[in-house]
Backbone bond lengths (Angstrom), bond angles and torsions (degrees), N, CA, C in turn:
res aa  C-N    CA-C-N  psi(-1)  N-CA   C-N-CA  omega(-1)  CA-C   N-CA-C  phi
1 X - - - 1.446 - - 1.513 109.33 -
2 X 1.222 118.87 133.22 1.524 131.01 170.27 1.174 143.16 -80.27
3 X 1.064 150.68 120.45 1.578 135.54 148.80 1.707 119.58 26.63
4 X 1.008 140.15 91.37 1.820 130.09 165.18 1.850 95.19 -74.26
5 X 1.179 102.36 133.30 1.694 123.03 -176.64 1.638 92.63 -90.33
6 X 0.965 136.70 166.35 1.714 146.34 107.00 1.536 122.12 -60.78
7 X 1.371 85.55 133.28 1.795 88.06 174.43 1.828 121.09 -23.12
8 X 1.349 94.64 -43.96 1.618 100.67 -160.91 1.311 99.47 -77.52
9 X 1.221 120.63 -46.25 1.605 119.68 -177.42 1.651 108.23 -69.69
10 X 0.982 129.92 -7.43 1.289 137.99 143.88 1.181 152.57 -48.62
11 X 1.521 90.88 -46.30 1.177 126.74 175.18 1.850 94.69 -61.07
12 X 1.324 92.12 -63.30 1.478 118.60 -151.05 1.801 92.20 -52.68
13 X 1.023 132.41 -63.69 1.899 155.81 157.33 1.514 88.98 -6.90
14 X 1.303 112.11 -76.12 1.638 109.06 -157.99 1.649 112.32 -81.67
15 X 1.498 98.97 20.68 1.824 104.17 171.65 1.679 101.23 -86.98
16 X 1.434 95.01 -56.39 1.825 102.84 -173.40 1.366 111.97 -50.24
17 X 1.279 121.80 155.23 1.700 130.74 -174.86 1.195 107.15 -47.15
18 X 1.591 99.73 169.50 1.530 98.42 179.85 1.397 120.46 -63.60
19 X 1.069 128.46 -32.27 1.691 141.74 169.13 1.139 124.34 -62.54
20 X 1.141 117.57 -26.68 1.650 130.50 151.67 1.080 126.59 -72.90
21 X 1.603 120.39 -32.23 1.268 108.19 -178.16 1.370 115.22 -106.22
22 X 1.318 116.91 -6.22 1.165 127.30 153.37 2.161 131.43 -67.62
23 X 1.142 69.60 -24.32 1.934 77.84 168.00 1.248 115.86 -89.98
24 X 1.646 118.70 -41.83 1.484 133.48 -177.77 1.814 91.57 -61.68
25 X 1.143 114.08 -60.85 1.592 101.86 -159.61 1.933 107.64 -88.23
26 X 1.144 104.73 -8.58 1.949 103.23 146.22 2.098 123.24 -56.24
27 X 1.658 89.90 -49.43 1.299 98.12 -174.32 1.615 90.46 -73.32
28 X 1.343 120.86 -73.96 2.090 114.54 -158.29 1.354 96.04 -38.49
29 X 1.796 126.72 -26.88 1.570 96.31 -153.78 2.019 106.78 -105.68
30 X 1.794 94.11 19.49 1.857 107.91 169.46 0.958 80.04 -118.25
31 X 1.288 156.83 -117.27 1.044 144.43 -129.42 1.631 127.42 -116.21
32 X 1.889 81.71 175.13 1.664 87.48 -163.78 1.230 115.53 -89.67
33 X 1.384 131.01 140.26 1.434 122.36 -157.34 1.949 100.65 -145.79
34 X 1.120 91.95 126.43 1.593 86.81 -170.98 1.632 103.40 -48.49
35 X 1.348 91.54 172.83 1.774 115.82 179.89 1.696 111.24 -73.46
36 X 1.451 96.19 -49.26 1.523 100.73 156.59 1.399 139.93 -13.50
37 X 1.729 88.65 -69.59 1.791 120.31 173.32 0.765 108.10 -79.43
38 X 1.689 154.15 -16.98 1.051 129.49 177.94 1.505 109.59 -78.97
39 X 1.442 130.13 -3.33 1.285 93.31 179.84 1.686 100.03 -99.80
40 X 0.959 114.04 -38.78 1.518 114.13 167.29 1.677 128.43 -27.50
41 X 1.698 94.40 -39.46 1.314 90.02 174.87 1.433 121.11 -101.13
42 X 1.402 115.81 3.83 1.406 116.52 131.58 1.553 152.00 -70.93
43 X 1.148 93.50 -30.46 1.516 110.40 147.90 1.450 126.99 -36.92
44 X 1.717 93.50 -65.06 1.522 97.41 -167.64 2.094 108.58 -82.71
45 X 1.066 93.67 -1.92 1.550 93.44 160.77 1.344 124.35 -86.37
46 X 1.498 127.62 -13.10 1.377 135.16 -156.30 1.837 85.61 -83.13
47 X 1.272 93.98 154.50 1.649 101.47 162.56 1.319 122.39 -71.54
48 X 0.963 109.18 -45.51 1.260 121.52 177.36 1.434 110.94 -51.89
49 X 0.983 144.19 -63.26 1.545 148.18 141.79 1.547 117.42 -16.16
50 X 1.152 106.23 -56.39 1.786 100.57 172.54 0.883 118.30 -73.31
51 X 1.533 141.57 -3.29 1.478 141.79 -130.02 1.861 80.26 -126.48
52 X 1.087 105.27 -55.73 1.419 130.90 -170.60 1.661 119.89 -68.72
53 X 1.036 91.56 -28.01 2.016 87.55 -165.92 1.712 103.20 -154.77
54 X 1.204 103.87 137.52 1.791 101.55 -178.20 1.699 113.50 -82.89
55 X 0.866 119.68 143.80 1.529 152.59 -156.59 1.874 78.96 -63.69
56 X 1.603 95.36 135.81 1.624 91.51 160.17 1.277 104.04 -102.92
57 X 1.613 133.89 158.29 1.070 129.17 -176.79 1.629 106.43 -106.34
């Protein structure tokens, strides 16, 4: 069972490239990932975010 999105965070998924949004909605739809993390880990997929700020490890 997977991840349930909200519209908006949905929204937000099918902005990022195809490779992004294709991995993001592989992972939400195996596993369960708090509500928390989901926006974070949209975030850190956006370009804009990588472009901008270095990756914490």
């Amino acid at each position: 069972m997977g991840t349930p999105l909200k519209p908006t965070d949905f929204a937000r998924v099918m902005m990022l490239s195809t490779a992004a949004r294709a991995d993001l909605l592989e992972f939400f739809g195996s596993t369960l990932v708090q509500p928390s993390e989901i926006n974070q880990l949209i975030t850190q997929m956006s370009p804009e975010h990588s472009l901008s700020a270095p990756r914490q490890n």
